[in-house]
N, C-alpha and C positions, 0 to 999 in steps of 0.2 A: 316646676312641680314641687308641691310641698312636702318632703320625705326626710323623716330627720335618721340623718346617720349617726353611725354608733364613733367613738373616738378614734377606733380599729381601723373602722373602714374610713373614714377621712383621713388618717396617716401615712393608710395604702394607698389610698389615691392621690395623695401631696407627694409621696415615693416612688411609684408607680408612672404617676402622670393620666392614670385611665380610671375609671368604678371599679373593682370586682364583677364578674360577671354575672353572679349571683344576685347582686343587688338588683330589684326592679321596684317599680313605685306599686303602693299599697290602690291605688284605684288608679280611674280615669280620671287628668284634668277638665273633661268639659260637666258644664253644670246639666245636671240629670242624668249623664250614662251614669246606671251602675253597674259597670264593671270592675271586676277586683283582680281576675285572676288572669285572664290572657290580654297583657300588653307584653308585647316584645320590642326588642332592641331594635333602633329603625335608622344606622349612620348617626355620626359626630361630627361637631364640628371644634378645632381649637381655640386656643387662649394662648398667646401665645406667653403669657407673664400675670401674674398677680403679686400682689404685698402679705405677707401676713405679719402680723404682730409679733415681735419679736424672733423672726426667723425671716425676715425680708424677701427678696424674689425668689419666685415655686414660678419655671418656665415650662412650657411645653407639656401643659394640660386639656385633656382633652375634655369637653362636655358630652356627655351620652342623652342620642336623642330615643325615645321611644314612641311604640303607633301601638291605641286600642283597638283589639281586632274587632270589638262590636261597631265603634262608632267612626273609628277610623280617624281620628284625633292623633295626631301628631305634637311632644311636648316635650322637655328636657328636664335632665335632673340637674338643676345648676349648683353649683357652691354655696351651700349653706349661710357662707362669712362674708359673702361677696354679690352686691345686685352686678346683674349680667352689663350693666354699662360701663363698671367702675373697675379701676384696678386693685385699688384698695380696700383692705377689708373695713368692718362697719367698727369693728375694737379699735382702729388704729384713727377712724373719723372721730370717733366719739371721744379718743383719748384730744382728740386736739381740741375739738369743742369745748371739751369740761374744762381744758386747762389747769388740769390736775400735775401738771410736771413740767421740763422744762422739755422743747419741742425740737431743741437744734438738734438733736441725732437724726429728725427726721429729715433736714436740712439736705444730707446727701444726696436724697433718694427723691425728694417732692423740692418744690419752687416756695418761695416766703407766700408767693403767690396762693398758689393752692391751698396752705395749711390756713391761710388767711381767709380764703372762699369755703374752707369745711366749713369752720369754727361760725362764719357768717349767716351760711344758711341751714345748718342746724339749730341757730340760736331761734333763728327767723321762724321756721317750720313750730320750734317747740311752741311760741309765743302766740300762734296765729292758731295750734289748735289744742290749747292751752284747757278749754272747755269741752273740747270731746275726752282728752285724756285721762283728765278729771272725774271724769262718769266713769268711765273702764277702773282708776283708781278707786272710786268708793262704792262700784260694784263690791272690788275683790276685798275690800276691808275698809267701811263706814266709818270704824273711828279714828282713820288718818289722822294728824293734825298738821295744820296748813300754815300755822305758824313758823315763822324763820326770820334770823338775822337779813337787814337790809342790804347786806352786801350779796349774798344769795340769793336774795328774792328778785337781786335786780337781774340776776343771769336766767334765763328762761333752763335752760337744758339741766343747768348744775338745780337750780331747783325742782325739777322734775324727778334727778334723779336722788331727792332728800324726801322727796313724798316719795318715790320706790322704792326707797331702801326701809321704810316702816311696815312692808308686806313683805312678811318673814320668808313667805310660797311664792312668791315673784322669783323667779331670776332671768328676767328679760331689765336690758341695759335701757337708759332712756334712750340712745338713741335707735333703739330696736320698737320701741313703744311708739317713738315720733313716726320711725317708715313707716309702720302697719296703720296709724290714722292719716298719714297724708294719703295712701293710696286706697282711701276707703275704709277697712276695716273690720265692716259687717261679714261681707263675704269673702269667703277663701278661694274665688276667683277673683277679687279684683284688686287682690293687694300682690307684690311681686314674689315669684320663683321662689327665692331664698327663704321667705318669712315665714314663717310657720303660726303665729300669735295672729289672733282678730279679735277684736274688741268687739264688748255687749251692746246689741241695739237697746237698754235699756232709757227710758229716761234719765237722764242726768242727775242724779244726788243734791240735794238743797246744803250748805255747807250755814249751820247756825252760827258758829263762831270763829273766829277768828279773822284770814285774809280774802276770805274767800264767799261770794254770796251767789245761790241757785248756780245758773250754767251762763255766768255774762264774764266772769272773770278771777282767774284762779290765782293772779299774783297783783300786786300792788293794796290800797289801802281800800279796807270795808267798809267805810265809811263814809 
């Protein structure tokens, strides 16, 4: 369910190990009930471990499920930092992808393996929807510029996140940009729990200059 918590209550609940009881979600998850105001708490179920960023395993958390009493929908409010499959939050994926630092502290905790399968199919993901992203980017601000040194332009992710960082009102991470277009993106049922960003069914942005031409390809050469 999409519900964004406040820092308060995510630290109660990384403390805690449960929601606050007070917290319920602002509607129904299914597409056309609108209900807002009577969903109630309907059973949990646990986790038994997650990663966060700089603060490592947070054990023996609970997910809180809740039921619409109009339409009788059943859904959960999952970890905002975390898709419901993975242990690791999306800070700590994205830190491995960019390759912004050096990765051995995570070494205790993940396989060379794993840190090698983030960094891989994040790059993958950026690369393949490289032109939907692009749209959503020059929705939010036309005069991006696509221009970038060769060493960057060759990494899909780290360049993605050099066109986000020129949208002053962004602060969604590239790899928060790449989940919400692999899993659709238009609508706020068909991308996962955690995400809360969907990108504009708009036509695609024509890019005049630079690396970038209409909606065939957002990195390599123009010409």
């Amino acid at each position: 369910m999409h519900h964004v918590l406040s820092d308060k209550i995510l630290e109660h609940y990384f403390i805690e190990g449960a929601l606050p009881r007070e917290v319920r979600p602002k509607r129904c998850k299914r597409e056309g009930c609108i209900e807002t105001m009577h969903i109630h708490r309907h059973g949990s179920f646990p986790r038994k471990s997650v990663y966060r960023t700089g603060i490592g395993w947070v054990i023996n958390l609970t997910v809180q499920r809740f039921r619409c009493a109009r339409c009788g929908k059943t859904f959960s409010i999952i970890l905002p930092s975390h898709f419901k499959w993975q242990r690791a939050d999306l800070s700590t994926q994205q830190t491995v992808a960019l390759e912004h630092r050096s990765l051995t502290f995570l070494l205790a905790d993940f396989s060379k393996r794993t840190l090698q399968r983030w960094h891989q199919k994040w790059n993958e993901w950026a690369e393949r929807l490289h032109a939907q992203i692009l749209q959503w980017i020059l929705h939010m601000n036309p005069g991006v510029s696509v221009n970038v040194d060769a060493i960057t332009a060759a990494k899909p992710l780290p360049y993605l996140a050099f066109l986000l960082n020129q949208i002053p009102q962004n602060r969604h991470g590239p790899a928060t940009v790449t989940a919400v277009a692999r899993f659709g993106g238009v609508s706020l049922q068909a991308i996962p729990q955690c995400l809360s960003l969907s990108l504009p069914s708009h036509p695609c942005y024509s890019v005049i200059q630079g690396r970038a031409h209409l909606n065939l390809v957002i990195r390599g050469d123009s010409g």
